[in-house]
Structures are given as C-alpha cells and as structure tokens.
N, C-alpha and C positions, 0 to 999 in steps of 0.2 A: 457568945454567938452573935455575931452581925448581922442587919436584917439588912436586905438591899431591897430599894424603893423603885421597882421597874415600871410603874406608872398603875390609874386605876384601874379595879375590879368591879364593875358593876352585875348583880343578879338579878335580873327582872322575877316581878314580883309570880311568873306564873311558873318560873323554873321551882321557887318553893312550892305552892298549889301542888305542883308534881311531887316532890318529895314528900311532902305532908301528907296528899292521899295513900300512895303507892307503903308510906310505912305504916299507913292506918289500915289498907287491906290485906299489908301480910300479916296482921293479927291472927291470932288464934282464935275463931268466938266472929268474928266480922263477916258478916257473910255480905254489905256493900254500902256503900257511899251516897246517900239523898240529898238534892238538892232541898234550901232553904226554901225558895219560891220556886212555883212553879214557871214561872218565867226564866228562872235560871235555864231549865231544859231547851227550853226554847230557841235562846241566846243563840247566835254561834259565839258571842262575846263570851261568855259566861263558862268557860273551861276547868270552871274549879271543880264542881262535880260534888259537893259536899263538903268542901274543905272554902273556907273565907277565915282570908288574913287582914289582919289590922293593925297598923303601928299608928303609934300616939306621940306626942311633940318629941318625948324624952325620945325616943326611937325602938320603946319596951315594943315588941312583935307578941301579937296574942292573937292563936288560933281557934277558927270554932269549927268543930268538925261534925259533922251529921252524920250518924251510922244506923242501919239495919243489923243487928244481930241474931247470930244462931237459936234457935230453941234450945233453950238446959242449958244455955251457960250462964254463968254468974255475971250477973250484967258491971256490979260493982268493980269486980277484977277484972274485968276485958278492957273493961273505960281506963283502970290504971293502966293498964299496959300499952294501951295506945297512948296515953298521959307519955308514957317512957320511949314508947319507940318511935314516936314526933318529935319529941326535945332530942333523941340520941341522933334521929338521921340529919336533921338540919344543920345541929351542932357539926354533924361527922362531916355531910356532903358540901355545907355551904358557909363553915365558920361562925355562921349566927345563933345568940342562944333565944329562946324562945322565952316569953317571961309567964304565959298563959297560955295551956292548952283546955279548951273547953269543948267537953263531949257532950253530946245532944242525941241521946238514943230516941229516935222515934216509931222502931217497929220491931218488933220480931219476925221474924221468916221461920216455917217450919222446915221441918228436917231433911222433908224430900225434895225440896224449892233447889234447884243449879245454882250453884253458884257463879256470878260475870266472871270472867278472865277477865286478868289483871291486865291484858293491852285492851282492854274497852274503856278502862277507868278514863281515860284522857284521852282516847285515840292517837297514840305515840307509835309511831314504828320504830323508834330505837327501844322499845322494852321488849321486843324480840331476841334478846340480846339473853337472854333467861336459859 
C-alpha cells in the first residue's frame, strides 16, 4: 500500500482538550470534569475544563485529568477506564498515542447531585450532534 504525501495535518492543542474530556465524561462512574486552579474557571483562555495536556522534548503527550465521581463506585476501576477511553479516543480520533494518562479524583458527588450535560463540558455547539 502506498501512502501519498498531500501536504500537512496540524491539531491544535485544544481539539484534544476536547477529545480527552468528552471521553473522560462518557465514563461510566464520572459524574464531571474540575478545574485544576481555580483560575482556570475564570479564564476564557482556559478551555480545558479538567483536562491539561503536556508534551515533553521527545514529543511523549501526557494527560492529567481531574474528575468528580459518582458515590458507590469503585474509584480504582473508573480511573482505569478513563486510563482506556483517553488512549482509545485520541489514538482513534486524532492518530496520537498518548504516553500518560493521569487521574486526579478530587470529589465525590452524591447520588441525587445532576449530572452537567455533555455540551457544557466545553461549550461546543457541534456536540449537538448526539
């Protein structure tokens, strides 16, 4: 198979931010997304919403994502599964592999607490698309 060279593909860095969060809130167990500082809320700059990326000289990508979780679930296995469904969508949607994804559980939410809809995560009008 022959690869033809049509010129470059560039992704800005907040096209993943979006992928990263949006596959970390369709978790099972996730009930939402915390900013690191509270300046991040702040921001309009600061769109990531719990999710901060970082690539390193080698060009390894290593994500840190901040989550609020369900009461009664198993915090350990929610965390792997966001582990897996961050590596799987990035890899799927945007060809990059992910070398670190690091979860940072910082709350529980109880049972009867709403859950955000997912077009708040980022205020995107294309995830109407659902």
């Amino acid at each position: 198979m022959s690869v033809e060279n049509l010129g470059e593909i560039v992704i800005a860095p907040h096209v993943l931010e979006v992928i990263t969060g949006i596959a970390s809130a369709k978790v099972e167990g996730v009930h939402s997304l915390h900013n690191k500082r509270i300046a991040d809320g702040l921001s309009k700059k600061a769109l990531n919403r719990g999710v901060y990326l970082e690539s390193d000289e080698e060009g390894n990508l290593t994500a840190d994502i901040y989550v609020y979780l369900e009461y009664g679930v198993n915090v350990p296995a929610v965390s792997m599964d966001i582990q897996r469904a961050v590596k799987t969508a990035v890899s799927n949607y945007a060809d990059i592999d992910v070398s670190a994804v690091n979860i940072h559980v910082v709350g529980i939410v109880p049972i009867e607490t709403p859950k955000p809809e997912l077009k708040d995560l980022f205020g995107e009008d294309f995830l109407d698309e659902e």
